[in-house]
Structures are given as C-alpha cells and as structure tokens.
PQR file of N, CA, C, O and H, with PARSE charges and radii, in Angstrom:
ATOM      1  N   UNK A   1      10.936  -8.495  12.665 -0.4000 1.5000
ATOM      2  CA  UNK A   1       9.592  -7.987  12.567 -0.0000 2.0000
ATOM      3  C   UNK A   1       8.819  -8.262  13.850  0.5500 1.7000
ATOM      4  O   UNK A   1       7.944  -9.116  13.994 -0.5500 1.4000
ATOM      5  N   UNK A   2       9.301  -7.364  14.803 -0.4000 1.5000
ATOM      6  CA  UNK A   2       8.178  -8.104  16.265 -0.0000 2.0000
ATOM      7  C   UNK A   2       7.699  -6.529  16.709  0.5500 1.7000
ATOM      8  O   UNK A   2       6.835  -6.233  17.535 -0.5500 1.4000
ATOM      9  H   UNK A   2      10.011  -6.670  14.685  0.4000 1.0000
ATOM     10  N   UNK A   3       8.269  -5.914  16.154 -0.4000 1.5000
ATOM     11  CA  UNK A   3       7.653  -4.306  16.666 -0.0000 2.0000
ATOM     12  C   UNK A   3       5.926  -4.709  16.256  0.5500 1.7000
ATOM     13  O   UNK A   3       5.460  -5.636  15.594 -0.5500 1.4000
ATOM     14  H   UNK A   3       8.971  -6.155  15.483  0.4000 1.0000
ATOM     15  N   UNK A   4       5.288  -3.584  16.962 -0.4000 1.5000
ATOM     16  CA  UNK A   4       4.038  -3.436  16.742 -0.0000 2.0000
ATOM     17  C   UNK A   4       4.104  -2.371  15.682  0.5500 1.7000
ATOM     18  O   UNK A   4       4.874  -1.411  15.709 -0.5500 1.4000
ATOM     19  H   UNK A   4       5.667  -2.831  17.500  0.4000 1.0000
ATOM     20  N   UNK A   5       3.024  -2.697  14.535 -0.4000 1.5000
ATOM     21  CA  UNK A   5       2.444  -2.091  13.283 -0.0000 2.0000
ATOM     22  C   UNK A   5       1.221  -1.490  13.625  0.5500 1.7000
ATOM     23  O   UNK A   5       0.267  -2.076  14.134 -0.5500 1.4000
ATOM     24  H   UNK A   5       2.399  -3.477  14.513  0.4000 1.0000
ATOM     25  N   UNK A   6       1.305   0.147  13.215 -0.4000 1.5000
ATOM     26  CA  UNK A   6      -0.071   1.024  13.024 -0.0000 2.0000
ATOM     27  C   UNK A   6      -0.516   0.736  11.824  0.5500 1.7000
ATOM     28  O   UNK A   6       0.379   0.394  11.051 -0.5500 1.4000
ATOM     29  H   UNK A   6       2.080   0.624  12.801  0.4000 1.0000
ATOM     30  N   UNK A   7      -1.516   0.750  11.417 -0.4000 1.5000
ATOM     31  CA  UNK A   7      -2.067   0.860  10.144 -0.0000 2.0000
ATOM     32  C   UNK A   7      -3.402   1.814  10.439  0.5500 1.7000
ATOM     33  O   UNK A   7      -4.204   1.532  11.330 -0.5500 1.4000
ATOM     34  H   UNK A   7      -2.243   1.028  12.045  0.4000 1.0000
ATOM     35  N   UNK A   8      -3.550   3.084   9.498 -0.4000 1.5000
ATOM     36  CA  UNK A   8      -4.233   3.747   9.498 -0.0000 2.0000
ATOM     37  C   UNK A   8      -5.024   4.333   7.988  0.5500 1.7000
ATOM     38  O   UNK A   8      -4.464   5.062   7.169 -0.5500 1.4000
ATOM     39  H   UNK A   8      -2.899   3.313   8.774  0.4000 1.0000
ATOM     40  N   UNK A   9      -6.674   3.725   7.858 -0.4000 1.5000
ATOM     41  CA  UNK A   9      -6.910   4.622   6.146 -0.0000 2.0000
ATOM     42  C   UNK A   9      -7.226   5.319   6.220  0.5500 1.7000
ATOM     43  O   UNK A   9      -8.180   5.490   6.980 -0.5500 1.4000
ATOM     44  H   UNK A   9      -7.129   3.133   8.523  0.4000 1.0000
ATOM     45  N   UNK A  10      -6.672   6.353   5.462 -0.4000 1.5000
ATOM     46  CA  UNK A  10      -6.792   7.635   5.483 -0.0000 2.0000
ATOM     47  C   UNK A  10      -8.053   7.856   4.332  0.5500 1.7000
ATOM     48  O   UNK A  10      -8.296   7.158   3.347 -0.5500 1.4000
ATOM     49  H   UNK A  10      -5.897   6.214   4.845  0.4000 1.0000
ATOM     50  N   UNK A  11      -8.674   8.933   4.762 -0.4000 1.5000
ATOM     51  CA  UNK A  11     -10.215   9.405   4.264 -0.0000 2.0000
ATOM     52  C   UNK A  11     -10.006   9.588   2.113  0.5500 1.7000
ATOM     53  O   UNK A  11      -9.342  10.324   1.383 -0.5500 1.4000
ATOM     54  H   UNK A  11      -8.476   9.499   5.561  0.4000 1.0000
ATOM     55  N   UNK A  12     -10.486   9.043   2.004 -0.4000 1.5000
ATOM     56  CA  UNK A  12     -10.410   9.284   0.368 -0.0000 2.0000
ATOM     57  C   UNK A  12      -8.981   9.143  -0.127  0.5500 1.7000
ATOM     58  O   UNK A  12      -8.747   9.579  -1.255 -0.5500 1.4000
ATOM     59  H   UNK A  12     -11.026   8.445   2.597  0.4000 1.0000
ATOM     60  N   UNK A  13      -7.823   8.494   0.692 -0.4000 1.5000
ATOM     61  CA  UNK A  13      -7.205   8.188   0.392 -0.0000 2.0000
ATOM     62  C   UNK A  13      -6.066   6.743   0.448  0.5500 1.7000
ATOM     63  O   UNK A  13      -6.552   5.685   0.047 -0.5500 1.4000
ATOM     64  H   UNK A  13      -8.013   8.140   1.608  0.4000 1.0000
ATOM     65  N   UNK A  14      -5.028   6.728   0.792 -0.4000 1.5000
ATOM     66  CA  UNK A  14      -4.075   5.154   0.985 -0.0000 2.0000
ATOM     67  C   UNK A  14      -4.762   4.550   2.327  0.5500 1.7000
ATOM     68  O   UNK A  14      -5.767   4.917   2.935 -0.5500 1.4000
ATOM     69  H   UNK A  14      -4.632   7.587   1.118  0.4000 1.0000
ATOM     70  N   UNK A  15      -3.844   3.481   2.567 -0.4000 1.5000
ATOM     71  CA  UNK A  15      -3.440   2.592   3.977 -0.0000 2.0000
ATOM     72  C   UNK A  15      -2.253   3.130   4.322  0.5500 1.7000
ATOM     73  O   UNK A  15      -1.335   3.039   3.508 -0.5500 1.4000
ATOM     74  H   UNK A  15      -3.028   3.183   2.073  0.4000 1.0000
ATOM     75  N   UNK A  16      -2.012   3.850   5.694 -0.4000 1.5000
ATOM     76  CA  UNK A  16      -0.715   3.950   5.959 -0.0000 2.0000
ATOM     77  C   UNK A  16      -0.481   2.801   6.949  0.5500 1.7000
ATOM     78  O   UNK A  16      -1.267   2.446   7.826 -0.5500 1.4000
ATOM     79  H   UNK A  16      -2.758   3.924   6.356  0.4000 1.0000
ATOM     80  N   UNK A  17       1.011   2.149   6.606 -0.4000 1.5000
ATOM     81  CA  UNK A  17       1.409   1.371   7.582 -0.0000 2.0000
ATOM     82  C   UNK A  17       2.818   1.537   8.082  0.5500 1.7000
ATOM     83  O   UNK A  17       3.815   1.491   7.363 -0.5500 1.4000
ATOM     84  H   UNK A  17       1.650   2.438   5.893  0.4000 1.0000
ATOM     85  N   UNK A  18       2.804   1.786   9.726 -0.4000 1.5000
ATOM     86  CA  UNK A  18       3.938   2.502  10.069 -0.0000 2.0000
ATOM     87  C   UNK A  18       4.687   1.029  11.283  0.5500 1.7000
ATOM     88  O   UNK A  18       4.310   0.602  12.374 -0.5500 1.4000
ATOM     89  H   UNK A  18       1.994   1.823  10.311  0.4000 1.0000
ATOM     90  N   UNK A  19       5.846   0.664  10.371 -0.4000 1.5000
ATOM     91  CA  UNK A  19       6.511  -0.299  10.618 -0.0000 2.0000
ATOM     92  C   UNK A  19       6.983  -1.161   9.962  0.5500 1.7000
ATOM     93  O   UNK A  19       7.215  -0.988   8.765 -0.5500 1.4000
ATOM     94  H   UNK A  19       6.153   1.010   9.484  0.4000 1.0000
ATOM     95  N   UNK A  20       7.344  -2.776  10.858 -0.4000 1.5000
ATOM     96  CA  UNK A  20       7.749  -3.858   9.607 -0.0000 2.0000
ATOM     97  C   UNK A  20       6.973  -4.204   9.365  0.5500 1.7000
ATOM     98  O   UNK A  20       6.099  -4.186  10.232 -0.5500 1.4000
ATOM     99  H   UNK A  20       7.156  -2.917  11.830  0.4000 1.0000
ATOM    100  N   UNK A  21       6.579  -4.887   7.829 -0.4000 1.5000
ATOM    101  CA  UNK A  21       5.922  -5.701   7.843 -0.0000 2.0000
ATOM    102  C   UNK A  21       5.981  -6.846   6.631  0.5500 1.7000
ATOM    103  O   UNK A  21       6.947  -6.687   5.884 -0.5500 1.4000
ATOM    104  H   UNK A  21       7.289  -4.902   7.125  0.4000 1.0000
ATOM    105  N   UNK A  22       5.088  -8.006   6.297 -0.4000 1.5000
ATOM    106  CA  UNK A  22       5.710  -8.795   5.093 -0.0000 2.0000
ATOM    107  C   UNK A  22       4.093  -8.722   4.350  0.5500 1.7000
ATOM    108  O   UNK A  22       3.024  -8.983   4.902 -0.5500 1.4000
ATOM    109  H   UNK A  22       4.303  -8.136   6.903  0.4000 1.0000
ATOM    110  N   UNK A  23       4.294  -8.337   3.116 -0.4000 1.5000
ATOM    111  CA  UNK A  23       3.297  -8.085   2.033 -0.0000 2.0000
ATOM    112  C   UNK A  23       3.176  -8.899   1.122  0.5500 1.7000
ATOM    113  O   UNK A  23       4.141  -9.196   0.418 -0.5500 1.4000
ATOM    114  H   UNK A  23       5.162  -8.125   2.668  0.4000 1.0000
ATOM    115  N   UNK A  24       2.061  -9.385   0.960 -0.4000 1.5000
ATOM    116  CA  UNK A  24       1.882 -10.608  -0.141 -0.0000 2.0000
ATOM    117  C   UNK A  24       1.155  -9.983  -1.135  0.5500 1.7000
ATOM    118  O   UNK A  24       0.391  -9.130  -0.683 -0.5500 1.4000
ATOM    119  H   UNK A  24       1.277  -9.144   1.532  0.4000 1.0000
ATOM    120  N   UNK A  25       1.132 -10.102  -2.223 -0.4000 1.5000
ATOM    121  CA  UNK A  25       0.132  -9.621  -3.344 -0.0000 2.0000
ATOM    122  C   UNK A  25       0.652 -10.565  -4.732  0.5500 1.7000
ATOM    123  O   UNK A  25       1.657 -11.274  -4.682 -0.5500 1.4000
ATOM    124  H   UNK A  25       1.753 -10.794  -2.591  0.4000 1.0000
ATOM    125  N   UNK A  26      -0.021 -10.464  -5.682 -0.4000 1.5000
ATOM    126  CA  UNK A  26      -0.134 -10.732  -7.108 -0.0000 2.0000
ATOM    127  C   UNK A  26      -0.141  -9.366  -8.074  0.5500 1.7000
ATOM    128  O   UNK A  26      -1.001  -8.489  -8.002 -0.5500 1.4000
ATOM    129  H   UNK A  26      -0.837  -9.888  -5.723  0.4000 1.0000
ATOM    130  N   UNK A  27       0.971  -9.369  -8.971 -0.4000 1.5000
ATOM    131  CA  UNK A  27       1.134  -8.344  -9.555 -0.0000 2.0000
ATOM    132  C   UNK A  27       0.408  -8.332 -10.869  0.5500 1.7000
ATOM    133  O   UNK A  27       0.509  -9.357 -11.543 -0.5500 1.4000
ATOM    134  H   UNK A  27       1.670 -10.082  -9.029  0.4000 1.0000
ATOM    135  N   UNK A  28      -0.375  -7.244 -11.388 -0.4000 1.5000
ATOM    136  CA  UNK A  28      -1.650  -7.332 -12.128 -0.0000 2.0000
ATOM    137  C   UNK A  28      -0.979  -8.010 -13.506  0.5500 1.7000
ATOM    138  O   UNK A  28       0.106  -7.535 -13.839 -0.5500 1.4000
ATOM    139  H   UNK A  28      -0.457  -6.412 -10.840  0.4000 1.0000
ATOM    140  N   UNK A  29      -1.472  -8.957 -14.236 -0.4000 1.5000
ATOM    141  CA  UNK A  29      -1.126  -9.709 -15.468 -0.0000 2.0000
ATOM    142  C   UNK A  29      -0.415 -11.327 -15.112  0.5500 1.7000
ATOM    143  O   UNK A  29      -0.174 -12.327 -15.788 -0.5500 1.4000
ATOM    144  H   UNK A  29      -2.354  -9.344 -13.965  0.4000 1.0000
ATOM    145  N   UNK A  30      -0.297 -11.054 -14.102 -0.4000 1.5000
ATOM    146  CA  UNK A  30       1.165 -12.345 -13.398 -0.0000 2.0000
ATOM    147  C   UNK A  30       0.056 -13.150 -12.049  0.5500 1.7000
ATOM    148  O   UNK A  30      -0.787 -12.589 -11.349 -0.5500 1.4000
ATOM    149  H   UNK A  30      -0.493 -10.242 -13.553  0.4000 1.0000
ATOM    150  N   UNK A  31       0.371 -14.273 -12.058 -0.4000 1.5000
ATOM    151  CA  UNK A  31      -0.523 -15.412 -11.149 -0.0000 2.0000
ATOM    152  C   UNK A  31      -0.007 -15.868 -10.273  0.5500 1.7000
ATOM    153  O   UNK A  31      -0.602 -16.549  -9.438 -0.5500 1.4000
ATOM    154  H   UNK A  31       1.056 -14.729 -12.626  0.4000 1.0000
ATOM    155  N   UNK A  32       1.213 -15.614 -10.240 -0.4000 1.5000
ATOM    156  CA  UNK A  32       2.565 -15.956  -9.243 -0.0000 2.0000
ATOM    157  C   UNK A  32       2.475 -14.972  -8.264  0.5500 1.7000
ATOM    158  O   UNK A  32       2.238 -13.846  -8.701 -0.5500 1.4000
ATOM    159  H   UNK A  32       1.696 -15.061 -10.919  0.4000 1.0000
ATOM    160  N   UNK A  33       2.642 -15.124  -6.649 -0.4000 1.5000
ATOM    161  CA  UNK A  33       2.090 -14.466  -5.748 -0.0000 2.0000
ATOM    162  C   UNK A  33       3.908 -13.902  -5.231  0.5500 1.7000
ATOM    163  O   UNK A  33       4.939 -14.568  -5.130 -0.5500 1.4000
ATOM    164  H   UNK A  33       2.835 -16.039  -6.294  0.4000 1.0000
ATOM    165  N   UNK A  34       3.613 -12.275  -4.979 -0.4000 1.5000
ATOM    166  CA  UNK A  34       5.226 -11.577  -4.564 -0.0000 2.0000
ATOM    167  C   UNK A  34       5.099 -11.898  -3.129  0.5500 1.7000
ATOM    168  O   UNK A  34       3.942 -11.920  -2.708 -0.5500 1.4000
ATOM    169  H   UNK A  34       2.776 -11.735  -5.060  0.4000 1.0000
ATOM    170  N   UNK A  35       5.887 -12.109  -2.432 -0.4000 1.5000
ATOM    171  CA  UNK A  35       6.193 -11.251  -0.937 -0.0000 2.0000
ATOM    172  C   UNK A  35       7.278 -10.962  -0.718  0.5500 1.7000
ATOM    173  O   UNK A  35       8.301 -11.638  -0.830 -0.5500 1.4000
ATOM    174  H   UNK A  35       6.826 -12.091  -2.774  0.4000 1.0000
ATOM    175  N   UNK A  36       7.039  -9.250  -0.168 -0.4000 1.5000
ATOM    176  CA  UNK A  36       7.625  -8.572   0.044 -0.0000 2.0000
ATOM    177  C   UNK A  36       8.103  -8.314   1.628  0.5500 1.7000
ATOM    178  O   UNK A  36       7.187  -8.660   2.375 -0.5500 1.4000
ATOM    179  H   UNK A  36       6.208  -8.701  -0.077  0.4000 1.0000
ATOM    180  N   UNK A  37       8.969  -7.937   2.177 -0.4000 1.5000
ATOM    181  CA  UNK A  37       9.386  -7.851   3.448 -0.0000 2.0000
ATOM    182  C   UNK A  37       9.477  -6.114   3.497  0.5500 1.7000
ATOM    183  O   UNK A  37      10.519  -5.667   3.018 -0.5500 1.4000
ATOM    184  H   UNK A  37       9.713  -7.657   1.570  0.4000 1.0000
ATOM    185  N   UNK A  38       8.838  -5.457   3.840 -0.4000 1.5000
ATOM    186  CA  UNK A  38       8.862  -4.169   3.814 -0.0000 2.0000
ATOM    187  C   UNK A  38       9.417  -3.606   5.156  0.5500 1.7000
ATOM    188  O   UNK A  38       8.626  -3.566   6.099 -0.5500 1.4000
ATOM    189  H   UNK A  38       7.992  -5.819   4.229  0.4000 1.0000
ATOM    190  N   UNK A  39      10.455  -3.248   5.311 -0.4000 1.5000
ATOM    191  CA  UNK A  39      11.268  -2.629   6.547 -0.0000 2.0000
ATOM    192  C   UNK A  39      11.055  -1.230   6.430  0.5500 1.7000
ATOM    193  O   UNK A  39      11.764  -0.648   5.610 -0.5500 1.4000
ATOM    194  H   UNK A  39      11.098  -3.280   4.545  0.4000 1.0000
ATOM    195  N   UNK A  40      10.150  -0.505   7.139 -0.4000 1.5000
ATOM    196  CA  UNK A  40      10.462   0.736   6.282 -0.0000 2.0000
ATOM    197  C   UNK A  40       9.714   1.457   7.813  0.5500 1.7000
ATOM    198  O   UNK A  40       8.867   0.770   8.384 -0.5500 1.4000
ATOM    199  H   UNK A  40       9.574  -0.978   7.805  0.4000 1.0000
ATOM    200  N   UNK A  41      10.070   2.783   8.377 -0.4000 1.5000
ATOM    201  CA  UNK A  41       9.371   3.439   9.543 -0.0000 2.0000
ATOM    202  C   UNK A  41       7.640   3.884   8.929  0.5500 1.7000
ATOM    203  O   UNK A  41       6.783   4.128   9.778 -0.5500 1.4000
ATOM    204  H   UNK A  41      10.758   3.341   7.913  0.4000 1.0000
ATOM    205  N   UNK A  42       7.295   3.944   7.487 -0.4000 1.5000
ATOM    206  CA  UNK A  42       6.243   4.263   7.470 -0.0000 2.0000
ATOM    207  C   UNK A  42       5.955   4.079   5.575  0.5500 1.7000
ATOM    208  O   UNK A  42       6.605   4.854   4.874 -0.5500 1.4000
ATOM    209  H   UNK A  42       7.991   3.745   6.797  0.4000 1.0000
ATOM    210  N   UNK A  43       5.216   3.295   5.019 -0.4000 1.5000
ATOM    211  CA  UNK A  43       4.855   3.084   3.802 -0.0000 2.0000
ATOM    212  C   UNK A  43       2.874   3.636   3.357  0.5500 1.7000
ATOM    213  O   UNK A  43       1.845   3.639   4.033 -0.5500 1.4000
ATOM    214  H   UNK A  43       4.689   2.665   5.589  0.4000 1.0000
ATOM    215  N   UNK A  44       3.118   3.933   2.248 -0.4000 1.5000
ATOM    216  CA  UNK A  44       1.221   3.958   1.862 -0.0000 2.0000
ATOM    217  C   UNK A  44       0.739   2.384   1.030  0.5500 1.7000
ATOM    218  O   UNK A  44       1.555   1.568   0.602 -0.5500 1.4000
ATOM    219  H   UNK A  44       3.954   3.930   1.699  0.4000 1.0000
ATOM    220  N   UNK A  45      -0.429   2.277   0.970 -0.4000 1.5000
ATOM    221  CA  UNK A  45      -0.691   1.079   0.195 -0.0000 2.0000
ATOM    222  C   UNK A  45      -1.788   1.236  -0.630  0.5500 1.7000
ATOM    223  O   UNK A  45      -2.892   1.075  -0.111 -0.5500 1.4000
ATOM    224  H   UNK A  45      -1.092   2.940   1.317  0.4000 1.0000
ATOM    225  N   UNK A  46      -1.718   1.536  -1.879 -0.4000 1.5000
ATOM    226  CA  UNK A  46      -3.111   2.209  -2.619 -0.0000 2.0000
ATOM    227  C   UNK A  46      -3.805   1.668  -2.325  0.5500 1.7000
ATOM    228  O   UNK A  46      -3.743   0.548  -1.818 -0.5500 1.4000
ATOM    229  H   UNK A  46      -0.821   1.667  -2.300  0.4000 1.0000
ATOM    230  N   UNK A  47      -5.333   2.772  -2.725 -0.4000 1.5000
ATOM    231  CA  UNK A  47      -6.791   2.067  -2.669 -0.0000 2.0000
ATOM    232  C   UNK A  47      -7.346   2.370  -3.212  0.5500 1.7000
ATOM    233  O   UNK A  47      -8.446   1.874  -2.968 -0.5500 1.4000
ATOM    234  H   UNK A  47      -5.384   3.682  -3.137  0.4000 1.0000
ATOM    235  N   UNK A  48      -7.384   3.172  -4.188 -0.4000 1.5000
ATOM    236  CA  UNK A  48      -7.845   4.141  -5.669 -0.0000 2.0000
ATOM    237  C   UNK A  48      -7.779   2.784  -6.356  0.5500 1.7000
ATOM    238  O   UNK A  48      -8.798   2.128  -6.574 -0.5500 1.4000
ATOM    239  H   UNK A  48      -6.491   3.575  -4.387  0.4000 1.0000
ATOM    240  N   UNK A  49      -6.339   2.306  -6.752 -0.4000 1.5000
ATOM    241  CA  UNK A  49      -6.677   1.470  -7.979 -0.0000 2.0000
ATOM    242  C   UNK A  49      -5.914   2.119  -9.056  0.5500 1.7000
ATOM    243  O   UNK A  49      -5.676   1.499 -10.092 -0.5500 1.4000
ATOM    244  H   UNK A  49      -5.511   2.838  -6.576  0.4000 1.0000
ATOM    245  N   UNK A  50      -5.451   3.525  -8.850 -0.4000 1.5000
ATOM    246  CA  UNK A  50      -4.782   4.347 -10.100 -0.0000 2.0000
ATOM    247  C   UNK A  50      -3.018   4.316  -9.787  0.5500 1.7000
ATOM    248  O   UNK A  50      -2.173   4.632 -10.625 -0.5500 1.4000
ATOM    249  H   UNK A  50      -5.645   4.029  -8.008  0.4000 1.0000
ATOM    250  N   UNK A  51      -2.759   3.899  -8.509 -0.4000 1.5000
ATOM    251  CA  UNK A  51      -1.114   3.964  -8.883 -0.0000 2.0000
ATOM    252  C   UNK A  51      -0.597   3.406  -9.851  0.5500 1.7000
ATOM    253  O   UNK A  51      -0.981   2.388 -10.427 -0.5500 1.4000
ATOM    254  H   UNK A  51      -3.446   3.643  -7.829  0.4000 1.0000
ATOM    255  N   UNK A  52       0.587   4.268 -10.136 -0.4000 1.5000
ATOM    256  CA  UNK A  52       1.965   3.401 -10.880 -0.0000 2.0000
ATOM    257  C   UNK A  52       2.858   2.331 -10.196  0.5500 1.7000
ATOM    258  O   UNK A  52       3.521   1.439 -10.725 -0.5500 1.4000
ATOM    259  H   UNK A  52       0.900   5.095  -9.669  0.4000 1.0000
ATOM    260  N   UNK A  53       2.724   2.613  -9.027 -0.4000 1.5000
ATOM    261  CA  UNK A  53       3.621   1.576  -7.975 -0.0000 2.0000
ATOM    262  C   UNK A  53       3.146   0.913  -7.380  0.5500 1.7000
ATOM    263  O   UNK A  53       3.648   0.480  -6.343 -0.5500 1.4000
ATOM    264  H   UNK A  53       2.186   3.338  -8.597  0.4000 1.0000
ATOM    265  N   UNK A  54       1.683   0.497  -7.936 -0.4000 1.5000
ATOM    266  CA  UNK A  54       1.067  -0.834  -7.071 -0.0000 2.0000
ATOM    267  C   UNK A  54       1.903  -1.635  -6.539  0.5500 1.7000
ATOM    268  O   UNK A  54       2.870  -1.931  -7.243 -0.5500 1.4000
ATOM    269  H   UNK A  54       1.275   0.849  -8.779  0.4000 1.0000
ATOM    270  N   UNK A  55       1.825  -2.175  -5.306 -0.4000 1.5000
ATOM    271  CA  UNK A  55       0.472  -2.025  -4.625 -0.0000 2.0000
ATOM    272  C   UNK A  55       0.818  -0.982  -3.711  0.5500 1.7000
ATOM    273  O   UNK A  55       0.324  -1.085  -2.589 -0.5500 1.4000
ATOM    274  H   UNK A  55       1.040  -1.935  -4.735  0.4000 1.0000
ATOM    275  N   UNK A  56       1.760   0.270  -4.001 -0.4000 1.5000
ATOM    276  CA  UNK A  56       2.369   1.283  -3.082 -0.0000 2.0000
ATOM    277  C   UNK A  56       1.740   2.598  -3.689  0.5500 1.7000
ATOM    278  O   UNK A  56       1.767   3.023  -4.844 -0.5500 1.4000
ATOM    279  H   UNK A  56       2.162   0.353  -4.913  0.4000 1.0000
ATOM    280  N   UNK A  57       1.267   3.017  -2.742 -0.4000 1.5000
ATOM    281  CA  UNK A  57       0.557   4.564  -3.215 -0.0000 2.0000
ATOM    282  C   UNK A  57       1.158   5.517  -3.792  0.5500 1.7000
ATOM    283  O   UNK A  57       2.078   5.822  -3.033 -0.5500 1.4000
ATOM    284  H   UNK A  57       1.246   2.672  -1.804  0.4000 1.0000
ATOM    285  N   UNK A  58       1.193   6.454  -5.081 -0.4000 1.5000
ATOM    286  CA  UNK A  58       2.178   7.653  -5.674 -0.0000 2.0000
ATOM    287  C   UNK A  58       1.101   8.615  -5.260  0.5500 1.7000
ATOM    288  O   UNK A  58       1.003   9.284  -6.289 -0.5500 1.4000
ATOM    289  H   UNK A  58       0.446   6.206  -5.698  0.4000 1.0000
ATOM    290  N   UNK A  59       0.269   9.090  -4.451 -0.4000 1.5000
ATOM    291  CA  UNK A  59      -0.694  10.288  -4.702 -0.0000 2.0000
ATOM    292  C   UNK A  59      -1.583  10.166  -6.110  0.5500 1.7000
ATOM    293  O   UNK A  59      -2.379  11.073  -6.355 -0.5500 1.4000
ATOM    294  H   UNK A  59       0.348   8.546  -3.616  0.4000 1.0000
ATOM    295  N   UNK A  60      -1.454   9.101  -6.992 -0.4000 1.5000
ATOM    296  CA  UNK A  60      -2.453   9.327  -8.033 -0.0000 2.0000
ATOM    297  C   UNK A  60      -4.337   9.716  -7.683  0.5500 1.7000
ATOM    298  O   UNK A  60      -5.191  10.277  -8.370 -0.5500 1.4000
ATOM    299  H   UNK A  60      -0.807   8.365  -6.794  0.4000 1.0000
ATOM    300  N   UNK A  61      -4.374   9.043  -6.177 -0.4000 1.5000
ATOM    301  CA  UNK A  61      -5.657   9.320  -5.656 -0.0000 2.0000
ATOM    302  C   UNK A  61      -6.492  10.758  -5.841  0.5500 1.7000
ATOM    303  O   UNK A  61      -7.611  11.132  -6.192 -0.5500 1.4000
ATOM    304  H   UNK A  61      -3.680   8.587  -5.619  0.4000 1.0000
ATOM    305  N   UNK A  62      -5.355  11.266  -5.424 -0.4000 1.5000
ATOM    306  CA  UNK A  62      -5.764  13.284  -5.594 -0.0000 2.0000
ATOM    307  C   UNK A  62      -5.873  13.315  -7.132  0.5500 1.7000
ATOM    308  O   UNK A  62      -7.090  13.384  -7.304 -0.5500 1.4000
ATOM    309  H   UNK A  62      -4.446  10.963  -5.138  0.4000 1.0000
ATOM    310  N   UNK A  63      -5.417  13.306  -8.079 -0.4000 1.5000
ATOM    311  CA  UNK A  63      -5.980  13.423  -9.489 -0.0000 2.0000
ATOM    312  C   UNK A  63      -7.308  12.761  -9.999  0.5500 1.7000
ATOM    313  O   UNK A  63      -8.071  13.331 -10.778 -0.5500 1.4000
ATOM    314  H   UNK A  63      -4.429  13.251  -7.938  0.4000 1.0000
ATOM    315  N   UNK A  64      -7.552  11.264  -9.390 -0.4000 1.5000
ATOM    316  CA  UNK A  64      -8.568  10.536  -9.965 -0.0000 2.0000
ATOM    317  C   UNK A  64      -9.577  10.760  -8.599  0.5500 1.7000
ATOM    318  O   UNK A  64     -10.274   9.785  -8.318 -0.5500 1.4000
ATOM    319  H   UNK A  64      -6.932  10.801  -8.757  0.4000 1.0000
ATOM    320  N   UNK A  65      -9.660  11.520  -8.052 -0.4000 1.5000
ATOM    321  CA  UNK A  65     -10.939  12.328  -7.318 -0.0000 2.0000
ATOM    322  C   UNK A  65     -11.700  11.038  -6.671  0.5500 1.7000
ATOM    323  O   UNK A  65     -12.870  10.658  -6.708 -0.5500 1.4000
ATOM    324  H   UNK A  65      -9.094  12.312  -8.280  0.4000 1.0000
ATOM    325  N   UNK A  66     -10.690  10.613  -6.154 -0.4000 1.5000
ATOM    326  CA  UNK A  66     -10.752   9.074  -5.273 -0.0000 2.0000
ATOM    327  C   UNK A  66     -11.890   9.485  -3.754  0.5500 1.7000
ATOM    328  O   UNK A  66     -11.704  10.345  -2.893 -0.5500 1.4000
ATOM    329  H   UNK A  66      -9.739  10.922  -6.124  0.4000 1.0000
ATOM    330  N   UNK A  67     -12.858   8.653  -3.871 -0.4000 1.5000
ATOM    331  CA  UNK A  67     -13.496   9.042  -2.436 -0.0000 2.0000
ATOM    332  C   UNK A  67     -14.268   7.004  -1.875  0.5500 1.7000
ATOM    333  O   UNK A  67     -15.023   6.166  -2.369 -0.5500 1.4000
ATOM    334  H   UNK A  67     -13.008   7.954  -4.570  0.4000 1.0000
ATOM    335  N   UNK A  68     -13.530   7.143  -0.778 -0.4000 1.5000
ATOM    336  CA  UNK A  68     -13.474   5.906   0.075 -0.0000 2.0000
ATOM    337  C   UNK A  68     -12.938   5.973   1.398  0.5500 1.7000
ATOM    338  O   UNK A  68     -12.891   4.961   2.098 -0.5500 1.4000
ATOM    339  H   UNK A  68     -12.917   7.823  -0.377  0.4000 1.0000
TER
END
C-alpha cells in the first residue's frame, strides 16, 4: 500500500477511492471494529446511508433521491 490514493465525492452521490487502501469501520448492530485491506484499482464508499453493502456503495443513492 504505498501508491498514492485519489479520493473523490461525487455530487449527490458515493466516495470514490481509486487505489490501496485499509478501511476500518463497525458493522451496524456489532461493536467490534472490521478492517479491511481493500486492494482494488477503484472502489465507492456510501453516503446515502441506503446501501446493502455497507460501507460499499450499490447505487441505492439514485432511488432514495440522495442529495449531498
């Protein structure tokens, strides 16, 4: 993980982050904290609040008329 990471939010919609990177979060119901090592050339990261794949964006934003 030494490449340089873009991260860009997109208008009424995700976080894109284009690179490696390591993701910490708490998965909703659970107190125990994940991290994740995400290797990937380019991931989304919701911000609606409506994904199924928290904390990873599915497009649910465009249905729930997400503006941020």
């Amino acid at each position: 993980m030494s490449e340089k990471v873009k991260i860009t939010v997109k208008p009424n919609g995700s976080i894109r982050v284009e690179g490696d990177f390591e993701l910490n979060y708490t998965k909703q119901g659970e107190s125990e904290v994940t991290t994740e090592v995400v290797d990937a050339s380019a991931k989304s990261l919701c911000r609606c609040g409506h994904s199924k794949e928290k904390p990873f964006c599915d497009g649910s934003h465009r249905e729930a008329g997400f503006q941020g």
